[in-house]
C-alpha positions as a Markdown table, in Angstrom:
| # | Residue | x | y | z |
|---|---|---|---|---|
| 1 | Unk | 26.7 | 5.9 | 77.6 |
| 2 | Unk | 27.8 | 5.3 | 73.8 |
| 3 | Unk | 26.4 | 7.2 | 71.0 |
| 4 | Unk | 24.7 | 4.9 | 68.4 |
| 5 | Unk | 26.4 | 6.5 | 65.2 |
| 6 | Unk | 24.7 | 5.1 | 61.4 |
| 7 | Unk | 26.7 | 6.2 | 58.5 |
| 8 | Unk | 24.7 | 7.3 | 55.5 |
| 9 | Unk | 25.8 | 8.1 | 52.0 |
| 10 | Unk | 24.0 | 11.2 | 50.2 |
| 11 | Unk | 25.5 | 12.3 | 46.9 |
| 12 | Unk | 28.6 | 9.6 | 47.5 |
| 13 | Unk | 29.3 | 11.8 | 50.5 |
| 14 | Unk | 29.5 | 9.2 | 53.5 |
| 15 | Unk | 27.6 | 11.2 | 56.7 |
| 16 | Unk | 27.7 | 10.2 | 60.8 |
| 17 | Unk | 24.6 | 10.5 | 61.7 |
| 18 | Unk | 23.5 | 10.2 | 65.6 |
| 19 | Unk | 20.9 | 7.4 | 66.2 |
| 20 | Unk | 17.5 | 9.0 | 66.9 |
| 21 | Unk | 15.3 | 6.6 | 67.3 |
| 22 | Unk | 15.3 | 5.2 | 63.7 |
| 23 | Unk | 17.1 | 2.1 | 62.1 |
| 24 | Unk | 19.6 | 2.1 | 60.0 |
| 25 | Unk | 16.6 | 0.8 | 57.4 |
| 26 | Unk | 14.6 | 3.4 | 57.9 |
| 27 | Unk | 17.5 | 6.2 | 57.6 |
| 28 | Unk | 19.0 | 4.8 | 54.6 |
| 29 | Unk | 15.4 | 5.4 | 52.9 |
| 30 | Unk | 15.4 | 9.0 | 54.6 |
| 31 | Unk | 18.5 | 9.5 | 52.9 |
| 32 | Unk | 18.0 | 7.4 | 49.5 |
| 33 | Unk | 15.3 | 10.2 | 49.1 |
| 34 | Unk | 16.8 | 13.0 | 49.7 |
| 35 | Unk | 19.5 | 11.8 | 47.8 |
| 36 | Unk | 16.7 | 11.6 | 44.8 |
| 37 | Unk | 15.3 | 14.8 | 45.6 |
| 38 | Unk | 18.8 | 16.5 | 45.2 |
| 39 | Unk | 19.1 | 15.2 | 41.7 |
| 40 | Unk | 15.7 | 16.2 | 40.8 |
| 41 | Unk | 16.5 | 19.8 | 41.8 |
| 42 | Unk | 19.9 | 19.0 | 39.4 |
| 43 | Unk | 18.2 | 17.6 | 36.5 |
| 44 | Unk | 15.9 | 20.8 | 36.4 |
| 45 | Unk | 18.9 | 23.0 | 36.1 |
| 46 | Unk | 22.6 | 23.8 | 37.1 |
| 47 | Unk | 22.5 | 23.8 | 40.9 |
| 48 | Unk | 25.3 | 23.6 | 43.3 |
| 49 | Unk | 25.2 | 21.0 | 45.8 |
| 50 | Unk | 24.9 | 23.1 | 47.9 |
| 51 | Unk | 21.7 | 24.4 | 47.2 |
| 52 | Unk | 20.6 | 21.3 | 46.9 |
| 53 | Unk | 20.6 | 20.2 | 50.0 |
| 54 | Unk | 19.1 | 23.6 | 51.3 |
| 55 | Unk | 16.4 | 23.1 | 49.0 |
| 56 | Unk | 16.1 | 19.3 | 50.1 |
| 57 | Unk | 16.4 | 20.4 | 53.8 |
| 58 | Unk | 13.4 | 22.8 | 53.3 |
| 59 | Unk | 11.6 | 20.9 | 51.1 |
| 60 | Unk | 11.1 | 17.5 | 53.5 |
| 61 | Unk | 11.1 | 20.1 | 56.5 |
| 62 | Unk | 8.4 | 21.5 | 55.0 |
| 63 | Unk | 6.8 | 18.6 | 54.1 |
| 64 | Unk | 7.2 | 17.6 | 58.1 |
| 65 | Unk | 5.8 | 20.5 | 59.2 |
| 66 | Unk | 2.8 | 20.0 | 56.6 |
| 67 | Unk | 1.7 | 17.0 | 58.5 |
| 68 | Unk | 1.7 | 18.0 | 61.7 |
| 69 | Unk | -0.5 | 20.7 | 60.3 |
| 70 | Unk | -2.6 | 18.3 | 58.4 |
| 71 | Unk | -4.6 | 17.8 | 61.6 |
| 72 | Unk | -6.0 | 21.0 | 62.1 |
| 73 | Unk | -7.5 | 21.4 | 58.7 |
| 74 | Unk | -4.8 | 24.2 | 57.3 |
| 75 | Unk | -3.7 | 21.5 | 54.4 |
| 76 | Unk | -4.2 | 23.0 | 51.2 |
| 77 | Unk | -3.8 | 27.1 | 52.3 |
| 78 | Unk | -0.1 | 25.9 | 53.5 |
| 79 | Unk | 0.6 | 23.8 | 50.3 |
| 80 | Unk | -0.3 | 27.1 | 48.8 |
| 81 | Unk | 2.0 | 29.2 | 50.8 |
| 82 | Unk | 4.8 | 26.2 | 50.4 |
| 83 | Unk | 4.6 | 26.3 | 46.5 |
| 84 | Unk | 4.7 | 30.1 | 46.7 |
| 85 | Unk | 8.0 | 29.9 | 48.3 |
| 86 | Unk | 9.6 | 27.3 | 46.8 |
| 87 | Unk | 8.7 | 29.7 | 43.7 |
| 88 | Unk | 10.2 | 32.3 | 44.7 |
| 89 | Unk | 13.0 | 30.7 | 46.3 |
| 90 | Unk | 14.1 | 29.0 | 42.5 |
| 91 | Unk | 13.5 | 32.7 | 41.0 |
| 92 | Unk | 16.1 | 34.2 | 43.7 |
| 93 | Unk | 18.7 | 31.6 | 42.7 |
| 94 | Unk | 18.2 | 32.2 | 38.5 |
| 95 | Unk | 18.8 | 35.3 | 39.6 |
């Protein structure tokens, strides 16, 4: 059976991406905003791209796992924990 392949662009950087389920639609918009996210994380400081797309990784992974969680009631003491780490994660890289 063929693969369904989409191509994305993040960051002018054209991606393969194996259909899973979404549409091209709904990818592009997955990747429109982590394409915004990056160059928030850029517009608050010198940040390879690197970086940036760990910290966009963990950021809408997190964000992923939040919801799931969202259902058993644990909402705002893991928005807690995720601010605390995304804190301590930007300190590491001034560093």
């Amino acid at each position: 059976m063929a693969k369904d392949i989409l191509t994305v662009e993040i960051k002018r950087i054209p991606l393969e991406v194996e259909n899973s389920g979404l549409g091209g639609m709904e990818l592009a918009e997955l990747a429109a905003q982590v394409e915004t996210y990056m160059m928030q994380l850029q517009a608050d400081g010198e940040i390879d791209t690197l970086k940036q797309a760990l910290y966009a990784a963990l950021h809408f992974a997190s964000q992923a796992y939040l919801k799931s969680q969202n259902e058993g009631g644990k909402r705002q003491e893991e928005l807690s924990r995720l601010d605390e780490l995304i804190l301590k994660l930007k300190v590491a890289q001034e560093k």
